[in-house]
C-alpha positions in Angstrom: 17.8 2.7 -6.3 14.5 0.2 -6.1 13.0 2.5 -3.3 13.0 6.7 -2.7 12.5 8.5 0.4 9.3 10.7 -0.1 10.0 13.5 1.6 13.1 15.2 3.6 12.9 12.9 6.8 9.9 11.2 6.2 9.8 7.7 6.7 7.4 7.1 4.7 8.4 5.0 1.7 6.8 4.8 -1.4 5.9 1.0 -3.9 8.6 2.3 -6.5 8.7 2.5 -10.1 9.4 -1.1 -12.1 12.2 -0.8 -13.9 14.9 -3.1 -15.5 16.6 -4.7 -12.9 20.0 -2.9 -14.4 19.0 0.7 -13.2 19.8 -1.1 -9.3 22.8 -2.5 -9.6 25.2 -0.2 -7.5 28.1 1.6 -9.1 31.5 0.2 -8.7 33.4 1.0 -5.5 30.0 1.9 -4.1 29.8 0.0 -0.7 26.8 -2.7 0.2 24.0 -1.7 2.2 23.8 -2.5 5.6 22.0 -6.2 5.8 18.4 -5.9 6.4 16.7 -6.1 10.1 13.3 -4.5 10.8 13.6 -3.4 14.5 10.6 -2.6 16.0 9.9 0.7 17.4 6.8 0.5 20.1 3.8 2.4 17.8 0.6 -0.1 17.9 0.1 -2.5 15.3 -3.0 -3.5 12.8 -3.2 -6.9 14.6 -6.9 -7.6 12.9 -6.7 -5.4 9.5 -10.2 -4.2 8.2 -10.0 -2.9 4.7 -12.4 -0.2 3.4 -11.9 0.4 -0.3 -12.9 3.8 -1.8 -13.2 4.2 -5.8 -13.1 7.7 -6.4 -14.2 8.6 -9.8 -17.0 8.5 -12.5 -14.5 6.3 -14.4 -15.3 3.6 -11.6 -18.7 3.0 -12.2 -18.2 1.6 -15.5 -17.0 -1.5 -17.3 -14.4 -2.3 -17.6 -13.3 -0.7 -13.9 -16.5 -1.0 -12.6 -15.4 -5.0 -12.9 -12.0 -4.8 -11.9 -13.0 -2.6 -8.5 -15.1 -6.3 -7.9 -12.3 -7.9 -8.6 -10.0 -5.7 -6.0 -13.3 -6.6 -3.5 -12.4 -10.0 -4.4 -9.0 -9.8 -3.7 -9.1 -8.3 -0.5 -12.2 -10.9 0.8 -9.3 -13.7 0.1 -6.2 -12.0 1.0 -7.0 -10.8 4.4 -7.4 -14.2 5.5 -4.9 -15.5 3.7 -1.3 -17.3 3.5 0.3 -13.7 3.0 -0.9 -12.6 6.3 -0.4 -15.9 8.6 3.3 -14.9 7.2 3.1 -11.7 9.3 2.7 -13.2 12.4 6.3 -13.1 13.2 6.1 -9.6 14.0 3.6 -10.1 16.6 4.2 -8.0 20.2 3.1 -8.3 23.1 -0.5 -6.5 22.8 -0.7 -7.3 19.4 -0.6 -10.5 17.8 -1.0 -10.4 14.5 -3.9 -12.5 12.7 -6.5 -12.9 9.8 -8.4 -9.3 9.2 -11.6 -8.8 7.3 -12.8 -7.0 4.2 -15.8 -4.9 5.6 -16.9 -3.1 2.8 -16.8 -0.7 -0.7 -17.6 2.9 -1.7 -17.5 4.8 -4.9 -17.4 8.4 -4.7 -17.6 11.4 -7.1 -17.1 13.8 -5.9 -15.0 16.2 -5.6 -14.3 15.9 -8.9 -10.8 15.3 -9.8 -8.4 16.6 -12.6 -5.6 15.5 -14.1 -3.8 15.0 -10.6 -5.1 15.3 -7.0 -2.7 15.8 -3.9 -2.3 13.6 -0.8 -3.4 16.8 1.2 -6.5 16.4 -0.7 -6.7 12.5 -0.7 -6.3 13.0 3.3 -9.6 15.9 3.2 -11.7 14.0 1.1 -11.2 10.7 3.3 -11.9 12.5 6.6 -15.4 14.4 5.2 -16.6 10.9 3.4 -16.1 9.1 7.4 -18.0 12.7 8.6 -20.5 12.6 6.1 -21.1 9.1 4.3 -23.4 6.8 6.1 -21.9 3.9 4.2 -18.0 5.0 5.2 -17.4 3.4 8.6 -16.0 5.2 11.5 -12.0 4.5 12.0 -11.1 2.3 15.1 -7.8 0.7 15.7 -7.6 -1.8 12.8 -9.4 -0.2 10.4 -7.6 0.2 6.9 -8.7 2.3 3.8 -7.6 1.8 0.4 -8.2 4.6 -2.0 -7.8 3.7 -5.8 -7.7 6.3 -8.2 -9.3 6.5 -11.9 -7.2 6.3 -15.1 -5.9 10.0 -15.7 -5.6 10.8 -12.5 -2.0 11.2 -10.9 -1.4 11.9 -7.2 1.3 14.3 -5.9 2.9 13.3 -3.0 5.9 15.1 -0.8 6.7 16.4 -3.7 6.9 13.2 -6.5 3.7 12.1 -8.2 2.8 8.4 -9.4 4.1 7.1 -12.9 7.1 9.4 -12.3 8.1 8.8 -9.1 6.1 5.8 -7.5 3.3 3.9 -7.7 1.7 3.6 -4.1 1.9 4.9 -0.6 0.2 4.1 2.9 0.0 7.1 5.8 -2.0 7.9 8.8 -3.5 11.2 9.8 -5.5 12.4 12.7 -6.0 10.6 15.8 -5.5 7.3 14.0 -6.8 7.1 10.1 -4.8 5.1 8.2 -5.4 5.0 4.8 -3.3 3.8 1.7 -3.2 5.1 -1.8 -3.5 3.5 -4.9 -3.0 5.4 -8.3 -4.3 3.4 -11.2 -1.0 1.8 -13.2 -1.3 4.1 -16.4 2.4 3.9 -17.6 5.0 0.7 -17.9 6.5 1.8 -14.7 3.3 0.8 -12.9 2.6 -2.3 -14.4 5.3 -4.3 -14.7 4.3 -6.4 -17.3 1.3 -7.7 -15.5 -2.5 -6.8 -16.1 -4.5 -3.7 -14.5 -5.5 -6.2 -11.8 -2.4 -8.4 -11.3 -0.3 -5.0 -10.9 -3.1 -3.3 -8.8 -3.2 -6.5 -6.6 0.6 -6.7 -6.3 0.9 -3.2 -5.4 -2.2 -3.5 -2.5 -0.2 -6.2 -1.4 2.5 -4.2 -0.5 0.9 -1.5 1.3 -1.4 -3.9 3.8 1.4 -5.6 4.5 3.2 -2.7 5.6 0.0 -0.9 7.2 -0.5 -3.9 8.9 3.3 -3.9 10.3 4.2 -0.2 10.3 0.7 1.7 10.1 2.7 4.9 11.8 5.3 5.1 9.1 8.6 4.5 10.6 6.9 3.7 14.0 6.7 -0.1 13.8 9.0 -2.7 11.9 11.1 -0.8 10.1 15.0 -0.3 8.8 16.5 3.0 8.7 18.2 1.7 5.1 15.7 -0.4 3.5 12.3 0.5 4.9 9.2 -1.3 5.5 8.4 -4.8 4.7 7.4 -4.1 1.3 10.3 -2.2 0.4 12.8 -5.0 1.1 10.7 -6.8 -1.7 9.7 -4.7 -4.1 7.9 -6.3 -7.4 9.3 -9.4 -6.1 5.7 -11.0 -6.6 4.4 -14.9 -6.4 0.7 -16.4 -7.1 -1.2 -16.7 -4.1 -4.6 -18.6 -5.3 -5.6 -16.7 -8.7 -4.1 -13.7 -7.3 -0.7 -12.4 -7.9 0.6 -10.7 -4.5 4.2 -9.0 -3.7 6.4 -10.8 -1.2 7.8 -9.6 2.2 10.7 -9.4 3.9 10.8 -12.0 6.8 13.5 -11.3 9.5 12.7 -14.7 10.7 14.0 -16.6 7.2 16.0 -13.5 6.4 15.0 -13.3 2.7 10.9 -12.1 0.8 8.6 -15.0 0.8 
């Protein structure tokens, strides 16, 4: 199965594992899936994304990840105003008509210090005191988006599963509206896909704004009941956009990723 319900309920889904495309063929006599629609479900949308990014770790603040967190700042300067999110615009509401975002900024943090793994409890603690206590962290509002990236050696545990086993991304929201996404560094074949640090960081990243963007309250925007957010539908389904490689999405519109 290309995509795993975190926990018990949850809606949250999770950018799965890569693996040969063999493992998702269905067993015989084992009926089709219900054909994809996103419905939408009322909960506000990210209609002018701005993207934080957080590097937590020591690791982060040298070469070579010191140079590939610029090149994530890179990424995210292009691809908020980009092709991929004009795309999005089809799931524009009334209230909220979706349009080009902004990258507004970086921070690398050290501390706590982490261990071999840290949890999403944790991840959520460690976002909220940095806004409380980081002059450089800005203050949530309605469109604002954080991307946390882990350092190499680091796994996160999350309802449960934890990255390189289980998944390699998430996006939440906590509080009275933070909405933050997770991004464990790829450290095993599952999480690279045959791509580069950055190309499978970038795909990855991809996948969550798109869904933050569309479905920041997990399950409470576009979303199917079978197949998840707009990511999901698409998993490691991935095209060049510029020098970037970036995932595609499902469009209900065309009825197929693009």
């Amino acid at each position: 199965m290309n995509k795993k319900v975190v926990r018990m309920n949850d809606p949250i889904r999770i950018v799965p594992l890569h693996l040969p495309s063999e493992l998702y063929r269905p067993s015989a006599g084992i009926a089709a899936a219900p054909a994809v629609q996103l419905t939408y479900r009322g909960a506000p949308l990210l209609d002018s994304v701005r993207v934080f990014t957080m590097f937590w770790g020591q690791a982060w603040q040298t070469s070579p990840n010191s140079d590939l967190a610029n090149q994530l700042n890179q990424f995210f300067g292009f691809v908020v105003s980009s092709s991929l999110v004009d795309q999005l615009a089809e799931y524009s509401v009334p209230g909220h008509t979706i349009g080009h975002g902004s990258y507004i900024g970086t921070a690398t943090i050290t501390q706590p210090t982490l261990s071999h793994s840290v949890t999403d409890a944790a991840i959520q603690n460690t976002l909220e005191q940095e806004i409380k206590n980081n002059s450089s962290v800005p203050n949530p509002d309605a469109n604002t988006l954080y991307f946390i990236y882990l350092p190499p050696g680091t796994a996160v545990v999350q309802g449960g599963s934890r990255s390189c086993q289980a998944f390699c991304g998430y996006h939440d929201t906590f509080g009275s509206g933070i909405y933050y996404a997770v991004m464990p560094f790829p450290n095993c074949a599952g999480c690279l896909g045959g791509m580069t640090n950055l190309a499978a960081l970038t795909s990855t990243s991809s996948h969550e704004l798109c869904e933050a963007i569309t479905d920041p309250v997990p399950g409470q925007g576009w979303y199917d009941d079978t197949h998840g957010e707009i990511g999901d539908i698409c998993a490691w389904q991935t095209k060049k956009l510029g020098s970037y490689t970036v995932q595609m999405e499902w469009s209900n519109k065309d009825a197929s990723c693009k």
